[in-house]
Steps between C-alpha positions, in 0.01 A plus 500: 500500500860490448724312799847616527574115672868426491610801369856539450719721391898434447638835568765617304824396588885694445635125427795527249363223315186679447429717196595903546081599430247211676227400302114515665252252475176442623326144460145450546329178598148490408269162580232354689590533809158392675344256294495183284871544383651674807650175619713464140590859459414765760744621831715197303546669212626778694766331723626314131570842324659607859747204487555539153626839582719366771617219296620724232666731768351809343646730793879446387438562140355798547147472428258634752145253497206599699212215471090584555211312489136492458193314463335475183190283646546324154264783336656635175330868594666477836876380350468758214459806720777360719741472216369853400591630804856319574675634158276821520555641837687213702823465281473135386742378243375135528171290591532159615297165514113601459322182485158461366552529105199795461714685749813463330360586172361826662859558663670424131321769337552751743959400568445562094338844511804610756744366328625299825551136519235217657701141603154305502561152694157417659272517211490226267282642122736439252298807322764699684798401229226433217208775389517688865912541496670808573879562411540618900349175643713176541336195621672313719385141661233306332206525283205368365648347204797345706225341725338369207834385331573292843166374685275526252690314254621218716157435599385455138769314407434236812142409369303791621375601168197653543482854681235706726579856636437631841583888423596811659262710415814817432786525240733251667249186475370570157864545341583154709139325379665662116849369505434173698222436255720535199763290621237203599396534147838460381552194621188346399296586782146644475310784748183391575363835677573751782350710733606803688486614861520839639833615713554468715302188593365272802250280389572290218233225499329589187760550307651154550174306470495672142848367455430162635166483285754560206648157528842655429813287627665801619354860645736733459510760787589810328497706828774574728555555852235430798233460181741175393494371830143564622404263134739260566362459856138501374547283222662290760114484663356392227715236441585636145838251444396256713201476226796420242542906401885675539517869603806711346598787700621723190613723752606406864770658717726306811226717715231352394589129496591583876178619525384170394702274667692203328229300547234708315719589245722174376567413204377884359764586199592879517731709288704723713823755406670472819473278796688529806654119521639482149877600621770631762406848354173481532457351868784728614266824383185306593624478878589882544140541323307265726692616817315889414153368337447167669480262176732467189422765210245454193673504198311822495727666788795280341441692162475856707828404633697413157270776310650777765859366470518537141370823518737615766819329237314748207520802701860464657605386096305819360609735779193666544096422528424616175212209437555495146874427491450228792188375335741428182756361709283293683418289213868591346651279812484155557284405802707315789387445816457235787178418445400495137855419397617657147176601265477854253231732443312536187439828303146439617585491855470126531779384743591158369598181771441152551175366646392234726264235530461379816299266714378518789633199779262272657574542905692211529735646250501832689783572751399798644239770498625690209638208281174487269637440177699305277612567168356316180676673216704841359307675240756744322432831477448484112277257533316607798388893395297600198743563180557910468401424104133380637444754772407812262723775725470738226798717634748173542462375148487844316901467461 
């Protein structure tokens, strides 16, 4: 069950700069790492955290990281007895990425019941900073009310006011259906049904006729992954916006537009956290990424990266892994790194950044096989995640 792929450990050095005592950590990176979301997280995720570590030069400052992996098959059983295991018997001080939200919520509960810390990146529930937080969980990348904040609302507000769901039949596509729906609403938009499909799924014929039947100008496709491309492709054989409808992809990642191909996808609006074109910073890590993987990072693997090097500043500023001291300098610090620039973290764990709507480019406007997307607008980071006063994170607003 549990892969020990690209170990490392940075043995302890006798470097005058280095502190007198070394301080011991052990990261664990837990995702799917054979399925729907293996191409946006999994042996990705993995190499991120490892050249985060680099990156921060743990070795001279005398902090000793050893990095393991696993599998969670996205099945919340299957990523709770891992977790159980790792801070149990393994030594884990910290989990990292789990996507699939029902997962993450599992993996939550149990970093709580330790007393460790989880650095969730992959899944997007917002539950996980509202009714579901825990004071040892911060949340790093996206969620589903940012996604809402930035697709969903652009799309309303460009005419497509009327709304029909094609769900994710698990925690992550009913919290998106929830928060996207609200925001349409907001802004004078109406829902005019939904239906949900099991995941992971392959056939999605049905369910699109029932949206189609709806006469909804826009189907949102509150899915992620393979399950947002396989629709998009289908939809695409039943001539769904040639027939006058739009699709929104609440939730699409640089993978899966490749998987599409410019031509399929054009003109699809996305909100993303992190795309590898936006700067020198972020082609310059891009490049060492791609030269290891084989394609840019996710903003999935980019939030692994920047989650892991603000860990790493915590522990070197603490002096020690005791997770509750880092955990409260964690969200003490300011975040800074070369990829989600400056941002801070919430007492609800909610790690706040600027978002970004983006476009997909037409072929012609495409200069290479990477170069998918252009952006449309910055959504702040105030603007883009739920207020802490709305989410209900009972332990965040007791003070």
């Amino acid at each position: 069950m549990i892969k020990r792929t690209a170990l490392m450990t940075v043995a302890a050095t006798a470097l005058a700069a280095a502190p007198a005592l070394a301080t011991d950590v052990k990261l664990g990176v837990l995702n799917d790492q054979s399925g729907v979301y293996a191409d946006l997280s999994g042996e990705g995720s993995v190499v991120a955290a490892r050249m985060a570590v680099e990156d921060f030069d743990a070795e001279s400052k005398g902090i000793n990281v050893e990095i393991i992996s696993a599998d969670h098959q996205n099945k919340p059983d299957i990523a709770s007895n891992i977790a159980r295991q790792w801070y149990d018997q393994d030594g884990v001080d910290v989990i990292l990425d789990v996507p699939t939200s029902s997962t993450a919520l599992a993996v939550a509960d149990v970093t709580a019941e330790f007393d460790k810390i989880f650095i969730n990146s992959g899944a997007a529930t917002s539950d996980l900073t509202r009714g579901n937080c825990q004071p040892t969980t911060i949340h790093w990348t996206y969620d589903t009310a940012s996604l809402a904040n930035g697709t969903g609302k652009a799309v309303t507000d460009a005419g497509g006011d009327t709304w029909f769901f094609l769900t994710a039949d698990y925690a992550f596509g009913h919290a998106l259906e929830r928060d996207t729906t609200a925001v349409v609403e907001a802004n004078g938009g109406e829902v005019l049904g939904s239906v949900a499909h099991p995941f992971p799924g392959t056939d999605f014929s049905s369910f699109l006729l029932q949206a189609q039947a709806s006469g909804a100008k826009v189907i949102g496709l509150a899915n992620a992954g393979a399950d947002t491309v396989n629709s998009i492709k289908q939809a695409a054989e039943f001539g769904i916006v040639q027939a006058g409808q739009k699709l929104a992809g609440l939730l699409l990642f640089i993978n899966n537009v490749h998987s599409l191909g410019a031509e399929t996808a054009q003109g699809l609006q996305m909100t993303t956290a992190f795309y590898w074109d936006m700067n020198d910073e972020t082609r310059e890590f891009s490049e060492r990424f791609q030269a290891e993987i084989g394609a840019p990072p996710s903003m999935v693997q980019a939030g692994v990266y920047a989650g892991t090097l603000h860990y790493l500043k915590a522990v070197e500023a603490v002096g020690s892994n005791d997770s509750s001291a880092i955990v409260a300098k964690m969200k003490e610090m300011e975040t800074d790194d070369p990829l989600f620039g400056k941002g801070y973290i919430r007492k609800d764990g909610r790690v706040i950044h600027d978002m970004y709507l983006m476009e997909v480019k037409s072929p012609d406007e495409s200069t290479g096989e990477w170069d998918l997307l252009k952006q449309v607008s910055t959504i702040s980071g105030e603007d883009a995640f739920l207020p802490m006063e709305e989410g209900g994170c009972e332990f965040a607003l007791a003070d």
